[in-house]
N, C-alpha and C positions, 0 to 999 in steps of 0.2 A: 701165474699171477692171478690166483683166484680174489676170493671179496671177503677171507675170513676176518681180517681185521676192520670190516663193517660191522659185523655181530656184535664183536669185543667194543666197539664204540658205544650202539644204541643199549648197550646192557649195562651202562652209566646213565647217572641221571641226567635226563636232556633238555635243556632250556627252551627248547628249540620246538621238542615234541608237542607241545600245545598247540601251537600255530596250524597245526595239521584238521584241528577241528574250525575252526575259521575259514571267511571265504576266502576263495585264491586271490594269491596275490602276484604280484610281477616282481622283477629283478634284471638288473642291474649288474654284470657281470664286469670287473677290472682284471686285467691279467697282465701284469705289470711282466715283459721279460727280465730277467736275472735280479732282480728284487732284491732276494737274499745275498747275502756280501761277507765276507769276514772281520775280524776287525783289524784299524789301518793305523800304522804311527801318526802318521800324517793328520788322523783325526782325534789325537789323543787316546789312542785305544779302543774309538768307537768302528761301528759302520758306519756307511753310508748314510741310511736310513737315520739309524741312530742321532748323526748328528745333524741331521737336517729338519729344520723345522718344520712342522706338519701340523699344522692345531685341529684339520679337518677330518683327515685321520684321527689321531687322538681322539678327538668329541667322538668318531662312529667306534675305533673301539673300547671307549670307557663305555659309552650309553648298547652296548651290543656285547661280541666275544672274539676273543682273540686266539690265537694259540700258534702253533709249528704245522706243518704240512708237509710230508716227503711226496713229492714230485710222482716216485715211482715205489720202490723200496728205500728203509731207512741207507745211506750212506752207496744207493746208486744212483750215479751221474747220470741223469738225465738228456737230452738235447730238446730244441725249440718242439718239433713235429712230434713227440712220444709226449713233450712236458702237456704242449698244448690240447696234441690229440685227447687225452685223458679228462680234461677241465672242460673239452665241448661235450663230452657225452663217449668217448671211445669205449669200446666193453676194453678191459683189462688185458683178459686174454689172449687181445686182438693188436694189443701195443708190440708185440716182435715182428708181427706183420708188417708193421706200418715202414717204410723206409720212405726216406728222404727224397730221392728222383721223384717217384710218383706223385708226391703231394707238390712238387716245385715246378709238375709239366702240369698237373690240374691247377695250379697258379697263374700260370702262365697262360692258360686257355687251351692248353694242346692235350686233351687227353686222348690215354693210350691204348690200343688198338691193339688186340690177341697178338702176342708174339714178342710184342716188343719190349724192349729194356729202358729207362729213366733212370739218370746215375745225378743228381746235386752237383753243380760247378761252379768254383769260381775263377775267376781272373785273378791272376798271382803275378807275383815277380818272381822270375827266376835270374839264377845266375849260373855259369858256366864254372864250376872248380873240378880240380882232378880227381876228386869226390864220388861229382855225379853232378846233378842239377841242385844246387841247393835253394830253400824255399826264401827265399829273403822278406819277402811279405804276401802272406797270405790272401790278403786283401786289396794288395797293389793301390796302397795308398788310400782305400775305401773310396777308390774311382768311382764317379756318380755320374757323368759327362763320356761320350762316346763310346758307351758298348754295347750301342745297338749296332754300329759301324762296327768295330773290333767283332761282333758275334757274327756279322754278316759273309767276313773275310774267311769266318772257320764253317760257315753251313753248309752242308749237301756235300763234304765231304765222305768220298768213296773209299773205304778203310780196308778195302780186300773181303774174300772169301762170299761175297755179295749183300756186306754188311755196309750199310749207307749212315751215314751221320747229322743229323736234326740239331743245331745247337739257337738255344733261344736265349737271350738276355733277362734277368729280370727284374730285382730293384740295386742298385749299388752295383760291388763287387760281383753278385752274384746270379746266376744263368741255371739252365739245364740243358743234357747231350740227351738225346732220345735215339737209342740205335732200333735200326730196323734191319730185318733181313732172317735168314732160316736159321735154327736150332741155336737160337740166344735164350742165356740163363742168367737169372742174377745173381748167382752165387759166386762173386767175386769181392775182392777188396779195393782198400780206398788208396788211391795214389796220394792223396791228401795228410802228411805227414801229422796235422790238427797242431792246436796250440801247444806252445812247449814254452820254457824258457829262455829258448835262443833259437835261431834258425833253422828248419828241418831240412833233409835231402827228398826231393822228389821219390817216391814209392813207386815202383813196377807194379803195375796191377795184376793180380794171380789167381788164379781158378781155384776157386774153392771146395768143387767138383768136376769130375770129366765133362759133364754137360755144358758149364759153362767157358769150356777154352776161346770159343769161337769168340764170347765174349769180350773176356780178358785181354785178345790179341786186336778186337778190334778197340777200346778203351785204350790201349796202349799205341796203336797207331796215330789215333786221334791227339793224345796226349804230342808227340814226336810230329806231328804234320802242324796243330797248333804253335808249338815254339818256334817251329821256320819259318811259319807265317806271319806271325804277328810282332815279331822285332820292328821290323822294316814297315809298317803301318804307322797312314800319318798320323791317327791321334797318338802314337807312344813318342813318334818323332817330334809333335807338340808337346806332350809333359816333360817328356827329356831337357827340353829346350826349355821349359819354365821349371826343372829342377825338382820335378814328379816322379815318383817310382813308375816306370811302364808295364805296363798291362800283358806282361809279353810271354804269358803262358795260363795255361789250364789247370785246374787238380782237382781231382773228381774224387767223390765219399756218394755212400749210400744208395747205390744202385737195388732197384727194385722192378716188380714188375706191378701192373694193374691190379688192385681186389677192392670187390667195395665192401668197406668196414660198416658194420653195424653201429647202432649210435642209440643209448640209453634215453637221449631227452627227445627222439624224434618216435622213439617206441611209446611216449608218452601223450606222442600229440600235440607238442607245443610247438610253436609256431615261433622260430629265431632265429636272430639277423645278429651280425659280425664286422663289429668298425674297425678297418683295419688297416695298415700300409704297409706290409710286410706280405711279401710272396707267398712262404710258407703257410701263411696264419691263410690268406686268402684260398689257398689249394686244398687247406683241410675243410674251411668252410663249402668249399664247393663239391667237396667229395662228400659230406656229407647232407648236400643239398640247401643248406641254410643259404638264406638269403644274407647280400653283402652290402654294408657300404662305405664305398671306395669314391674319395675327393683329392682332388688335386693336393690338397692342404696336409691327405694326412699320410702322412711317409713313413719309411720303416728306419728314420734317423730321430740325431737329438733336435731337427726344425719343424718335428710333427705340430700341428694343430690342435695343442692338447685341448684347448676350450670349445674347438668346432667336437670334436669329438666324442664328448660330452654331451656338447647339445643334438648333436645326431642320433645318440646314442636314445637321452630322453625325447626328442621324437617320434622315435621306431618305436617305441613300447604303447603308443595309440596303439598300433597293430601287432603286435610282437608277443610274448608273453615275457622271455627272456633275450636278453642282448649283450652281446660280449662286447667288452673296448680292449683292444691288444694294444699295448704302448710298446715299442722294441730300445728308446730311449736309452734307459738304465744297461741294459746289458752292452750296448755300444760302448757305453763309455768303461765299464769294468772290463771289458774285451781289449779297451788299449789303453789301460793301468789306468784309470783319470777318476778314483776317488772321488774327490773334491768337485769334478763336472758333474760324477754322478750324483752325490749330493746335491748340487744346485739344482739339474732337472728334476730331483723327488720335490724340491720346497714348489721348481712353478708346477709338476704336476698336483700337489696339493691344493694350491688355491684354483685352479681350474676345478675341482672338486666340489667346490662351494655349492654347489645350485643343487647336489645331488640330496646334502642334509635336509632341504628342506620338500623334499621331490612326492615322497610320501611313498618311497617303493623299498623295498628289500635292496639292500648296496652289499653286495661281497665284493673281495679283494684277494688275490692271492697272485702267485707264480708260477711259470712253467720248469725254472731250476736257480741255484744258487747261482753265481757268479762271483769268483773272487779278482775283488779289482787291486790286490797284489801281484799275483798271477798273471791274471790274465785269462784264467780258464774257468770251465765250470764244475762244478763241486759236487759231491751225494748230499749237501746239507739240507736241512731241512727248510724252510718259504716259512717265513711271518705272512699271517693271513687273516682276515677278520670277517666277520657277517656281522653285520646290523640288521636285524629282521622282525624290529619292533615297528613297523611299516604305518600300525594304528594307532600308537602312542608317540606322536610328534614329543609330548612332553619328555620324555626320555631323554632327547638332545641337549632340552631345555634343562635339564637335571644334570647332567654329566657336569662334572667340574671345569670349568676355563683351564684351570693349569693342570687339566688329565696328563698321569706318564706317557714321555714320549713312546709313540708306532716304534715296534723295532724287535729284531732278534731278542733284545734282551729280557725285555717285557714280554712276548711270545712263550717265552720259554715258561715262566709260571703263570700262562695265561687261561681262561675260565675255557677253552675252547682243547676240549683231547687230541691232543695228538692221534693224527689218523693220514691215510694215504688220498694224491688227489683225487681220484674218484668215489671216495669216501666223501671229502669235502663236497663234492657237488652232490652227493646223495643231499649230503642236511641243504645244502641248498632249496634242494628242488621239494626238500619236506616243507622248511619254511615257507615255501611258496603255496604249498599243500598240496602235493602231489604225492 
């Protein structure tokens, strides 16, 4: 995953490149999750984005540049940790390294210690068919109440062969297992059937090499000690009873071990902070040393604090150079088909926007991956993405048309801004900023 299609960019003519002789500027970074959408009956053929009002968008990219951005490569499916890792500064190279466990124990606050393994988990419903375990929901209702109880019930268990069991909760559905103990490898797979169509069965977790059997059989014990345990636990015994999918199993993806990644924007010397409510987003921030900031307000759902975040966001840049805001909103709601929600959270996080036009700093916008809220899953497509980076010329907004073409895939696609991969995009970022 080299940077050849960096080259192929800046050997177009670049709007952008001028700004490099100016003095530095700051920025504003949005990283809206699953952003990009397909189009839906439901909206007349549009997206999401598409049909949702955004006048503030629109003003940043008429008076700026717009265009497509593939996540990783054109038409591969990205996930949250690789989309994001990439947009804070990841080297390229270093994106297969990256697995999911790792970044979701440095979320959590537990990082990990020579030896040990970090495998991503969520609380799931399962069901008993003659099947096998089938996955009936992924998310167990996108349970948000009781799973620091429920995680407590499954910790320090002892899985054989002198492999011990670490499981921490961390926002929503979602947790991480941290096994410890001798000759663990991460080269195993995901019990975690992932989104589909309809219901998956529970996955036997397999060694992907000899090294890692010890692994695999202790992931699989934990999995099997999990579902005996947590049926019979009173918070599933309360959702039951108010008509709640229970919480009454584990399924684990992305097991890794500890490496600290390299990071292009801190090779620079820039000084940046990360608003955030999403576990993941905060695990990468911390593996990459950036500073964080985390409020009660702002969550990794659709009741985040889009306008504290915001303003949090223009606060930190007194001291910051650049500053990332991660929304996880949009992808929620395309994760459980809701179109229409997602469209409405684009229109409020548009007008929470407002304060940024007139801020006098570089505003980019982009995505860590597509989300199709047909589906339900996430896509290779390409992210509508914009920079505004006329930072000195306020008039520019003031120019831009009132009734500018709607923000959207469709506009994107013959938009003033080349199609380029995301670490490409934060290069021109970090030029316009003149670095």
């Amino acid at each position: 995953m080299g940077c050849q299609g960096w080259d192929l960019v800046l050997a177009q003519p670049d709007p952008v490149a001028g700004l490099m002789s100016r003095p530095r500027s700051k920025a504003l970074v949005l990283i809206i999750d699953g952003l990009g959408d397909l189009p839906v009956a439901a909206l007349g053929g549009q997206t999401p984005l598409e049909a949702a009002r955004t006048p503030n968008l629109d003003r940043l990219a008429a008076a700026g540049e717009y265009g497509l951005v593939d996540p990783i490569l054109p038409g591969e499916v990205p996930n949250t940790d690789s989309g994001v890792g990439l947009l804070l500064g990841l080297v390229p190279e270093q994106a297969v390294r990256l697995q999911r466990g790792p970044v979701e124990a440095a979320g959590a606050g537990r990082p990990l210690h020579e030896g040990e393994i970090a495998v991503r988990a969520n609380f799931a419903t399962l069901q008993e068919t003659p099947d096998g375990l089938q996955v009936k929901d992924r998310r167990a209702g996108r349970i948000t109440s009781g799973t620091r109880e429920l995680a407590a019930a499954v910790n320090g268990l002892h899985l054989g062969a002198g492999v011990r069991a670490e499981f921490r909760s961390t926002d929503q559905h979602r947790g991480v297992l941290i096994l410890s103990g001798p000759g663990l490898d991460p080269a195993v797979s995901d019990t975690d059937p992932g989104d589909s169509a309809g219901p998956g069965y529970l996955r036997r977790c397999e060694a992907l090499s000899p090294a890692a059997a010890r692994t695999a059989a202790g992931i699989n014990e934990f999995v099997l000690q999990a579902h005996r345990t947590l049926p019979g636990h009173a918070v599933n015994l309360r959702r039951q009873a108010a008509g709640k999918p229970p919480a009454n199993g584990i399924i684990t993806r992305g097991a890794g071990a500890w490496f600290r990644p390299d990071n292009v924007v801190l090779e620079l010397g820039l000084r940046v902070a990360v608003v955030t409510g999403c576990n993941t987003v905060l695990g990468l921030a911390r593996l990459f040393d950036f500073d964080t900031l985390v409020e009660p307000g702002f969550t990794a759902s659709v009741d985040t604090d889009l306008g504290g975040k915001v303003a949090a966001a223009l606060r930190a840049l007194a001291t910051h150079d650049i500053v990332y805001v991660h929304v996880k909103g949009p992808d929620l709601c395309a994760h459980d088909r809701l179109p229409l929600a997602k469209r409405d959270f684009l229109e409020r996080l548009d007008l929470a926007l407002a304060p940024l036009l007139a801020a006098g700093i570089i505003v980019a916008m982009t995505s860590d991956h597509t989300t199709d809220s047909n589906l339900g899953w996430h896509t290779g497509d390409p992210v509508p993405s914009l920079i505004f980076a006329l930072s000195r010329q306020p008039s520019a907004l003031a120019a831009s048309p009132p009734t500018a073409p709607s923000f959207g895939e469709s506009l994107c696609r013959q938009g003033n801004l080349p199609r380029q991969r995301s670490h490409q995009f934060l290069r021109r970022v970090l030029a316009a900023m003149g670095y």
